[in-house]
Every structure is written in C-alpha cells, then in structure tokens.
N, C-alpha and C positions, 0 to 999 in steps of 0.2 A: 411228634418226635423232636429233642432239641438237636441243638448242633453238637454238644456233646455226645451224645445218644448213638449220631449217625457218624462221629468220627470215632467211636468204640466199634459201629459196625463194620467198618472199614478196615479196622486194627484186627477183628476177628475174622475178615475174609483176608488178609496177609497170612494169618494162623493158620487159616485153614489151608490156603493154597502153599504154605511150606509144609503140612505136612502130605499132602499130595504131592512135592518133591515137584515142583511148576520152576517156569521159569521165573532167576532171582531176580529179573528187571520188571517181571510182571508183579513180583510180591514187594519188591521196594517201591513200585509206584502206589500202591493201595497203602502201605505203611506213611511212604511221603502225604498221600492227598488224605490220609486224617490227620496228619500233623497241622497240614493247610485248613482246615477246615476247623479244629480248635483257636486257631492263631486268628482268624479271619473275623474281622471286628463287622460281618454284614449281617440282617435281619436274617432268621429263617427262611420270610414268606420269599426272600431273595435267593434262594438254594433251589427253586422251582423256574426261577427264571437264567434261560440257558446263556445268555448273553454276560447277563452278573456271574454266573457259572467259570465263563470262560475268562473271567480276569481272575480268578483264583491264581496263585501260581500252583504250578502240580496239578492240576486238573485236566487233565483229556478228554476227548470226545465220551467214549465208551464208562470212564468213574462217573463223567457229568451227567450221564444217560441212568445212574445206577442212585447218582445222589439225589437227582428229582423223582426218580419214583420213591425214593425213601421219605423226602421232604412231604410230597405229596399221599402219600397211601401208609406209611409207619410200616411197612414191610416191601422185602425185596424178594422176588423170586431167586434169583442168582444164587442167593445168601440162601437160601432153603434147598434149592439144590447141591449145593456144598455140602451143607450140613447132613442131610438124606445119606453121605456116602459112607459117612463114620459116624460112630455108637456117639449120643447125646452126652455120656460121661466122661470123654475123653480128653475135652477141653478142660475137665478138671485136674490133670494133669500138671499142666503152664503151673498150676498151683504151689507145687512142690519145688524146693530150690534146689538146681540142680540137674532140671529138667530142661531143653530146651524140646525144639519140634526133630530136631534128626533123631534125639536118643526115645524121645515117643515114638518115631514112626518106627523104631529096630523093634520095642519095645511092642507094639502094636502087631508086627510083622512075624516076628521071631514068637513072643512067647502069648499074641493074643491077648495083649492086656489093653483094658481098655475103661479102665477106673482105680480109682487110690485102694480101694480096697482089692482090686486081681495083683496090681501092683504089690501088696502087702506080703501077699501068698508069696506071690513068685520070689520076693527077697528070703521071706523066710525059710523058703524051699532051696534057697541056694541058686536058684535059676538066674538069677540077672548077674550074677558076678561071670558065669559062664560067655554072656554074649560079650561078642567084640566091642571093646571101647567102652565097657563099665568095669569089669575086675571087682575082688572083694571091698578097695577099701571104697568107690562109688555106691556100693550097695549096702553096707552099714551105715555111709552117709543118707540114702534114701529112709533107711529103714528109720534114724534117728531123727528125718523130716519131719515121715507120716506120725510118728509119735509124738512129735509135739506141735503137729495141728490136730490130732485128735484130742491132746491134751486140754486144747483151747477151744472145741468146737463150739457154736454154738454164741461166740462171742465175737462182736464187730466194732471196733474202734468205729467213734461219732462220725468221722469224717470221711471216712469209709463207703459209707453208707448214706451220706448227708444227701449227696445230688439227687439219689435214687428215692429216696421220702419224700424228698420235697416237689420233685417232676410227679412224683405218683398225686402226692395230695392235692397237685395244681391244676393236675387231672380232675381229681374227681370233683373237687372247688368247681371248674369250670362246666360239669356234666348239670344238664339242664332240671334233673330232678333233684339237684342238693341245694341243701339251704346255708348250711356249714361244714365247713370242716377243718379238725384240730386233731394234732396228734398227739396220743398220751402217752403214758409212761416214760421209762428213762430216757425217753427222746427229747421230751419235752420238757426235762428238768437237764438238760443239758450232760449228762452224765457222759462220762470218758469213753467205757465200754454198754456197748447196746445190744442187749441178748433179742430184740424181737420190735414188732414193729405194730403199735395196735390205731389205727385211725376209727375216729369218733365222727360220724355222717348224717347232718340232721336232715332228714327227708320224708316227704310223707310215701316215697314208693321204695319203703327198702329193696323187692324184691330187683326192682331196676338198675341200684347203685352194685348191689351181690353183683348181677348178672357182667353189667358194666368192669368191677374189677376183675371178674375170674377170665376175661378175656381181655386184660389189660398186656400191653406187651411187655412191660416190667416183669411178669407175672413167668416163672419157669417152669412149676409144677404147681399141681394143685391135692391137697392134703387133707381135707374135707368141703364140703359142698352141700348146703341145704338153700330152704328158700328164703331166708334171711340172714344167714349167717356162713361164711368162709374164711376156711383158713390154706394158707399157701406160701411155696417158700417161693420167695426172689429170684430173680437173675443170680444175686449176689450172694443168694444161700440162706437169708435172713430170713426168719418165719416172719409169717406179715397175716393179720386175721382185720377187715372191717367190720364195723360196730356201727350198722346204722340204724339212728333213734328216730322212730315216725311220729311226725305231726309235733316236732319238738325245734324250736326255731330261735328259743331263748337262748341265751348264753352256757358253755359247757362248764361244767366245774370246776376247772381252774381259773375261771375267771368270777366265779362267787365265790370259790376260797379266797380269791383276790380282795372282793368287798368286804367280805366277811372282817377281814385281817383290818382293813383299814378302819371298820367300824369300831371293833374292839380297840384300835389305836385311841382313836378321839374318844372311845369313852374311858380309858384309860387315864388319857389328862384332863378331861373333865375332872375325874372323881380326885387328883392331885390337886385340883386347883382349889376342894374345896377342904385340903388337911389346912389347921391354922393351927397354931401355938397356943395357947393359954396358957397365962401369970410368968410366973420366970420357971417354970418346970420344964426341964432338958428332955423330958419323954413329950410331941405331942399328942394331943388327942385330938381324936375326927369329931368333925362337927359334920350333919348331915345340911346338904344345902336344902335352902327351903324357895318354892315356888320358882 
C-alpha cells in the first residue's frame, strides 16, 4: 500500500464517520492526519515504525496504531468495520455535486437511499424536494447531476486514474511469477479520456497472476472470473481485465511496433540515397544500387 493509498484510507474513514454523525474533532483529526501523510516526504517502510510515526504532525497514538497496520498488512479492520454499517454504494454518493455527508445521511435516513440509482427514483418521484433542507430547486439540481454522469459513464480523464494503473502494475511488476508488465491501449498511447484499463502480463503461471489480481486491493468488484482470464471494475469504477501471456518473456508489441518503425525508417533513406539524376532531365530516375 502507498502513502497515497493510505492517506485516501484515512479521508474515507472521516467519510464515514461523518456520516455516522461522530464527533467533529474525531473526524477532523482523521481528515488532518491524511493531509499529513500526503505532505510527509518519509519512506513507507517508515509508517511501520511508531517513533517515525510520532513526528508526523497530526498523528496520535490511536491514527498511529491504524496507519502501521495499514502500512504493514494493506487492510485495516476499523475501516471494515465502518464500512459493514452502510450499503457498499453509498459512498458513491460524495460523487454527485451537491451532495455533502449530512444531506446523504437525511437522505439515507428519511427516504433509504443508498445509491445514484435509488437517488434517481426518489427525485423523479418528487421525494427528495419534500425532505427538509433540499426543496424543488436542490432536486432538479441533483436530477441534472445524475444525468450528466450518466451522460459520461464509462469515461476517466488520464489523470484520474494514473496513480491507480500505475500502483496496480508495480504490483504485479513486482509479483514473483511475472516476467513483464505493460499496459495497453489508450493508457498507453497517452490519450486524454480512458474508458478501460487492459494490462499485458508475461508469465509462465497465468493462473497465479488471475488469482493474484482478483484479490488485489485496488480491486472493488469483480465482473468475470476464469482460470486465466479476469475482468473487474476498480475502486475507481474503471473496468480493468489482465492479459496474461505464458512462457512469453520477449518484448510486448509496442515495443516491435517500435522496431518495426525505425526499420522502415533506415530503409527509407537508404532507398533515397540511391535516387540520382541523369543528363539535365528535370524528372529523376532511380537507379537500383548494386552490391
């Protein structure tokens, strides 16, 4: 897990605990100590050690106790016990502008919603203009949110998405049964928006690297499942499928399209080098070279 990773975990146990309605010095310390933990220029393997811990600023005994076992184990119980209390969709709420954690938990409370989609009904039903502190024109505004993320679904700005492909593939880079790994398509040609996410994994034990991603913690849900091949959406929502090629160790295809390219280059001015002129005639003609 990087320091990013585990100051996003941090930020999502402030989430959580406002909308369990906690105390607001307990959720601004968890908001402060990921802000500390992105800002803080020390190793990882240093987030395990509680003395380095304790010169954080913003760090307490009880976050310090929460961020070595994240450093050390990539999950937290705490954070699983939070999560246990409310529906898995609900944090896609945050998603929608407009939304903060009180009008979720009225929202939650009052009309049982508990995804963008219950959300949808209940505006169109009139419901949400009814509850205290939304009115009609809050809930045309919601209604005209979820219409233009559905609009977009499916699509993630590069940058978006960047830290999380890159932690995944350095992941599995470093998993003892890979030989390579490159990620393809419009990730890899650097493109603006990024519909999907496909890594390329040269190994001879596919079955290992499958099993290895589909309990990766990146990893939210899972969307098919065989013995060599998986597909799954993100944390982030981004469908994500590996592709791993056994007993293949050679270079991946973008990097012979690479050779390829530059062959054709040099042979290119080779075959210029060998146009010459003849007599005073303004057309030339090719001479073939010889030996």
């Amino acid at each position: 897990m990087t320091k990013a990773e585990i100051a996003e975990t941090l930020e999502q146990i402030a989430t959580l605990l406002e909308l369990k309605d906690e105390n607001p010095f307990k959720i601004r310390a968890y908001a402060n100590a990921a802000r500390s933990i992105e800002a803080w220029g020390g190793n990882l393997s240093d987030l395990q050690d509680e003395e380095a811990l304790a010169k954080i600023p913003g760090i307490g005994k009880a976050i310090a106790a929460k961020v070595k076992e994240l450093a050390a184990t990539g999950s937290l119980k705490y954070l699983d016990d939070l999560q246990a209390e409310f529906p898995a969709a609900i944090l896609e709420l945050f998603s929608i502008p407009g939304l903060g954690a009180k009008k979720i938990k009225v929202l939650y409370e009052k009309l049982q919603v508990s995804s963008i989609e219950q959300l949808q009904k209940a505006c169109e039903s009139g419901r949400v203009a009814q509850l205290p502190g939304f009115g009609e024109m809050t809930q045309d505004k919601l209604c005209q949110a979820i219409a233009e993320r559905t609009k977009h679904a499916g699509s993630f700005q590069l940058g978006q998405i960047a830290g999380e492909a890159e932690t995944l593939r350095n992941d599995l880079a470093a998993h003892t049964d890979s030989l390579q790994v490159e990620i393809a398509g419009s990730y890899r040609r650097r493109r603006e928006i990024v519909r999907d996410l496909d890594f390329v994994v040269a190994t001879k034990k596919p079955e290992s690297i499958t099993e290895f991603f589909a309990a990766h913690r990146a990893v939210g849900s899972t969307i098919a499942k065989g013995p060599t091949k998986t597909s799954a959406r993100l944390r982030s929502g981004i469908q994500c499928e590996p592709r791993p090629r056994k007993n293949r160790c050679r270079k991946f295809r973008p990097c012979a399209m690479k050779a390829n390219f530059i062959a054709r280059s040099i042979l290119t001015l080779f075959r210029r080098s060998c146009v010459k002129t003849v007599g005073n005639s303004k057309r030339p003609r090719t001479m073939r070279c010889r030996g």
